[in-house]
C-alpha positions in Angstrom: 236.0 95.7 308.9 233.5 94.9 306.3 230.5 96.7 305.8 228.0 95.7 302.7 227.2 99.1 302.3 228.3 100.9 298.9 229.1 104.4 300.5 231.4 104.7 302.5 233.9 107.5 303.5 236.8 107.7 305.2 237.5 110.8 307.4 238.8 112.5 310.3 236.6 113.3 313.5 236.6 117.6 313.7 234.2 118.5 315.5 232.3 116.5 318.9 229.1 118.2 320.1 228.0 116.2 323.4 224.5 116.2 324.4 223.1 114.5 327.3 221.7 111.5 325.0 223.3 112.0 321.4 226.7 113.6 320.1 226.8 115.5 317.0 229.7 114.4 315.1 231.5 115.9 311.9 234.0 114.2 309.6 236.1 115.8 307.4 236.3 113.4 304.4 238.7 115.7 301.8 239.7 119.6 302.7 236.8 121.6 302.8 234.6 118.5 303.0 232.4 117.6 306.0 229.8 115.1 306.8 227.6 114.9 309.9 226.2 112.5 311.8 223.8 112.0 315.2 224.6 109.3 316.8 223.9 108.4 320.5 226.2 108.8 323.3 226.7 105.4 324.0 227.8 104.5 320.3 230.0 107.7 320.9 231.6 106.0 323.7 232.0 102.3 322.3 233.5 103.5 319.3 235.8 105.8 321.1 235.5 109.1 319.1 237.5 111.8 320.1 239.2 114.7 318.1 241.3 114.0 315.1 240.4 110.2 315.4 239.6 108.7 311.7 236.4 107.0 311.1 233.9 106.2 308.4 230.6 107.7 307.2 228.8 105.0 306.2 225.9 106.4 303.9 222.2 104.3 303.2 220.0 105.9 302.4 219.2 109.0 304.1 220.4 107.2 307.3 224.3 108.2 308.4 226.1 105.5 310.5 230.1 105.8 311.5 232.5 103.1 312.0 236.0 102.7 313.3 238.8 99.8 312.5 
């Protein structure tokens, strides 16, 4: 993977909060640290989140993206 973007975070998925249209999702990036992200369903589903699953934040901005390898 290689993203241009400067921040960028590893983590683990904890927490998946399913909505018809988007899923809430927060990583845990270091003990006690969270970030969280609204993405839609469908990225959900491509990227193939599920708990305990690691993934990236990938910061811009004010705009929160996640990516998988």
């Amino acid at each position: 993977m290689e993203v241009s973007a400067r921040n960028l975070f590893k983590g683990t998925v904890k927490s998946l909060v399913v909505g018809l249209v988007n899923v809430e999702v927060i990583l845990e990036i270091a003990p006690g640290v969270e970030v969280a992200a609204v993405i839609t369903k469908a990225s959900s589903e491509k990227l193939g989140l599920s708990l305990g699953k690691e993934a990236y934040a990938v910061i811009k901005a004010s705009d929160v993206m996640l990516a998988v390898d």
